[in-house]
Backbone as JSON, one array per atom type, in Angstrom:
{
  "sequence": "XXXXXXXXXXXXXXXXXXXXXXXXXXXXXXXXXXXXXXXXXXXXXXXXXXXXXXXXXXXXXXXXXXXXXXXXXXXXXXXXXXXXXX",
  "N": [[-8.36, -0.98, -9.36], [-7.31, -2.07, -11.58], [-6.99, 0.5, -13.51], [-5.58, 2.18, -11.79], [-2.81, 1.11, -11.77], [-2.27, -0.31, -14.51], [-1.09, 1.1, -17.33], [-1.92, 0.63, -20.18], [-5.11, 0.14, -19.35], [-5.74, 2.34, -17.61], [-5.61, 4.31, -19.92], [-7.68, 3.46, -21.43], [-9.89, 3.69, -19.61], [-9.67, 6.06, -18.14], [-8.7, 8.5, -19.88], [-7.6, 10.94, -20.13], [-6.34, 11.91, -18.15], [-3.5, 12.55, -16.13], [-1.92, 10.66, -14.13], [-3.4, 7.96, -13.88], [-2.4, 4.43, -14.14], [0.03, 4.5, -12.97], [0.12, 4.69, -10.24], [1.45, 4.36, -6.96], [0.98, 4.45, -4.6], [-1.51, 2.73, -2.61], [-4.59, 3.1, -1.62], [-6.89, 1.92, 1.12], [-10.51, 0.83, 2.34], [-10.18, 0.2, 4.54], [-8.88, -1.66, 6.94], [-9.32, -4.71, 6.36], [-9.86, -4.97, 3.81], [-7.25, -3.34, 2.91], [-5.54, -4.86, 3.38], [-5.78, -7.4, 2.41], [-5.61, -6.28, -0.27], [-2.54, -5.19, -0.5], [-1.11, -7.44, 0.19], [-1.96, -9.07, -2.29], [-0.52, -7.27, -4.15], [2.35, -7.62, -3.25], [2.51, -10.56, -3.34], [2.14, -10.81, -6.41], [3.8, -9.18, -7.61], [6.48, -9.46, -7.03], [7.59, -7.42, -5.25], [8.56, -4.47, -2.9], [6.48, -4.34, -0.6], [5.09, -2.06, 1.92], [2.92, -2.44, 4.48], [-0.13, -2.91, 5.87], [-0.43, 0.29, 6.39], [-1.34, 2.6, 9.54], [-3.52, 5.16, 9.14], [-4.48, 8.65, 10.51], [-4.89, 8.46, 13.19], [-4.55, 9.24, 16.54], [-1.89, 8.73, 17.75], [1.06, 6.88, 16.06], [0.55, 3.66, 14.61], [0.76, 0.82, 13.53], [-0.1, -2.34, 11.12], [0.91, -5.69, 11.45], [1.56, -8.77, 9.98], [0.71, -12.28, 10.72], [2.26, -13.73, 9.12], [4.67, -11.95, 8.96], [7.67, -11.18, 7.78], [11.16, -10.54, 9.0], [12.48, -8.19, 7.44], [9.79, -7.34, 6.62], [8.84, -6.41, 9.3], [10.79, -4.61, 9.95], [10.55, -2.2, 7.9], [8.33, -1.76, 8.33], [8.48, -0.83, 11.04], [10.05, 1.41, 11.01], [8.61, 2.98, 8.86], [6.93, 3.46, 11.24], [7.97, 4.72, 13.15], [8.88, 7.26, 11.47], [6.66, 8.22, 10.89], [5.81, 8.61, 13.8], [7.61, 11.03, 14.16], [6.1, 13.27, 12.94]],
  "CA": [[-6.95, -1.34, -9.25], [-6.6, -1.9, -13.17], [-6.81, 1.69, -14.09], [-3.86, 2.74, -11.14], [-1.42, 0.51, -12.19], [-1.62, -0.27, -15.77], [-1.05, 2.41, -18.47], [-3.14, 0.46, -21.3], [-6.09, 0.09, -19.31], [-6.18, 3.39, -17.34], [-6.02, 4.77, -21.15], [-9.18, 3.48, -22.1], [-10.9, 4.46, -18.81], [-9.57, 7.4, -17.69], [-7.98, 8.98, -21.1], [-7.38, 12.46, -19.67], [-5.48, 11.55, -16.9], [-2.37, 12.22, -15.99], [-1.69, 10.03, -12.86], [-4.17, 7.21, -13.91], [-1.93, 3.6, -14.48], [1.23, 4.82, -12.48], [-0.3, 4.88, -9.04], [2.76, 4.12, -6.4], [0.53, 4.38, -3.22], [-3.28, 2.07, -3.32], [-5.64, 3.81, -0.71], [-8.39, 1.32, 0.84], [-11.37, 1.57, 3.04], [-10.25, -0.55, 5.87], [-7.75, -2.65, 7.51], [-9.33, -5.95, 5.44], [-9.59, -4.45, 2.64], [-5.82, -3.02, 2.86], [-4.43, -6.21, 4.26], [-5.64, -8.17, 1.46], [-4.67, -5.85, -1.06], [-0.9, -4.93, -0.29], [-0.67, -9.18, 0.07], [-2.07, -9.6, -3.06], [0.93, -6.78, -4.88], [3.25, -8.06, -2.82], [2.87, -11.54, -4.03], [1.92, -11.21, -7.55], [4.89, -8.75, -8.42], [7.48, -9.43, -5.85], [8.24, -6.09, -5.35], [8.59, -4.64, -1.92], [5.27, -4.06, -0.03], [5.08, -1.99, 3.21], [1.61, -1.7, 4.84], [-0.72, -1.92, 5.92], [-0.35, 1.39, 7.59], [-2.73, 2.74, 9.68], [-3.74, 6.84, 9.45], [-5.74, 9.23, 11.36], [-5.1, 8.15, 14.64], [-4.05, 9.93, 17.49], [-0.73, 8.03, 17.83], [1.31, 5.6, 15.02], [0.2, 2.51, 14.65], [0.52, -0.37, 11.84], [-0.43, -3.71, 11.77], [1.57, -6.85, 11.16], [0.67, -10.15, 9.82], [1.38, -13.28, 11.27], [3.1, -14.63, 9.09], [5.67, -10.7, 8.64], [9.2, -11.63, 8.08], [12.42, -9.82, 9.71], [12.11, -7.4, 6.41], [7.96, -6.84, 6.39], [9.09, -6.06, 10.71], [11.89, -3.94, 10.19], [9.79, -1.74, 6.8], [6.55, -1.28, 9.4], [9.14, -0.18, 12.5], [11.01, 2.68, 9.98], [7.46, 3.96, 8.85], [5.75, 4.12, 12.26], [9.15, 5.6, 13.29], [8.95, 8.25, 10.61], [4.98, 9.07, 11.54], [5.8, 9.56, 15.05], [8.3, 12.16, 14.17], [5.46, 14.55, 11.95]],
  "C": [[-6.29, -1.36, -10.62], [-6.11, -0.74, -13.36], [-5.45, 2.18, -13.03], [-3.18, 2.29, -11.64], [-1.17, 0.09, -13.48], [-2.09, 0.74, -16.35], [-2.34, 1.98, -19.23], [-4.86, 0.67, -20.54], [-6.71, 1.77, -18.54], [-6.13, 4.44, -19.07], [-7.09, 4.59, -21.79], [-10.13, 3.85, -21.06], [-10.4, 5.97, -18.13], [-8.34, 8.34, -19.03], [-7.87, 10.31, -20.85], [-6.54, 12.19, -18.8], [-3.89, 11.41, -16.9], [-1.4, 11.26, -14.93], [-2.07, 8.36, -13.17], [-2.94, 6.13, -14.56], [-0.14, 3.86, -13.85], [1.14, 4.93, -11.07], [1.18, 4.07, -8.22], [2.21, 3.59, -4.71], [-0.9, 3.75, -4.09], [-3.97, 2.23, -1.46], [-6.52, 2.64, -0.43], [-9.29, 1.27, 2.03], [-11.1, 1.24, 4.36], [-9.48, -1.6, 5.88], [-8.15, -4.18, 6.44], [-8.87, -5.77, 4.11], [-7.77, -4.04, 2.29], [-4.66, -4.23, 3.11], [-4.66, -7.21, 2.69], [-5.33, -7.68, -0.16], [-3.38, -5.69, -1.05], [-0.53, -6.72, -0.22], [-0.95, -9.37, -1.16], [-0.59, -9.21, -4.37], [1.64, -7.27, -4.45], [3.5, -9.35, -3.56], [3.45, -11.81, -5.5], [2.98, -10.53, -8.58], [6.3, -9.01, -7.83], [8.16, -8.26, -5.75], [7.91, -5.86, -3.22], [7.63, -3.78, -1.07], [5.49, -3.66, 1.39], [3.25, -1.51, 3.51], [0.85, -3.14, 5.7], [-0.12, -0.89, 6.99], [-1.34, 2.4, 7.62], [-2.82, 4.65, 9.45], [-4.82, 7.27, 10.23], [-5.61, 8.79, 13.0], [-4.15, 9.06, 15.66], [-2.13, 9.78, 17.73], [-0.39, 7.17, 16.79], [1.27, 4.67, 15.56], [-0.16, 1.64, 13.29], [0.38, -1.58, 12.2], [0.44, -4.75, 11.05], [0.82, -7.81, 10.89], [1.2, -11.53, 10.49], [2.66, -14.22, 10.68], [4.65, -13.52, 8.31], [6.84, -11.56, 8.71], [10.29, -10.46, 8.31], [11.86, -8.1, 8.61], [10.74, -6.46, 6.66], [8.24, -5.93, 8.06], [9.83, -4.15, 10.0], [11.23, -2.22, 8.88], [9.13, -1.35, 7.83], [7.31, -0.58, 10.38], [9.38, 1.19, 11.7], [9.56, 3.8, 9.92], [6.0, 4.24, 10.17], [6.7, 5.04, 13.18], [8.94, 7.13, 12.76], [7.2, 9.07, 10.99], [4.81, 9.39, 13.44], [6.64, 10.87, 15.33], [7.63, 13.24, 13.78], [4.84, 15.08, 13.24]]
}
């Protein structure tokens, strides 16, 4: 997670890289995993977090948290909106 999002540190591990500390999207293996990452950006920058969202599946589908507000709703509707249109 260091090396995506900050510059300094993806400079000392990935020093070729053009992508490395600018990451925009964070990939992860599984609904826990994804749920407790996107909560943790969300919190720690207050910036505006949509996800998890799910891929690969036959039909769109994203998951909500219990405690989603109007916003976190209305973000998840737009992009399962937008993936049933592809």
């Amino acid at each position: 997670f260091d090396a995506a999002v900050d510059p300094a540190v993806a400079a000392i591990k990935l020093e070729n890289s053009h992508v490395a500390g600018r990451a925009n999207v964070l990939v992860y293996p599984d609904l826990t995993s994804g749920n407790t990452g996107y909560k943790s950006v969300q919190q720690t920058s207050k910036c505006i977090a949509v996800g998890p969202i799910l891929l690969g599946l036959r039909k769109p589908v994203n998951d909500l948290s219990r405690g989603a507000k109007v916003k976190d709703i209305v973000n998840t509707a737009v992009i399962t909106a937008i993936q049933s249109d592809l």
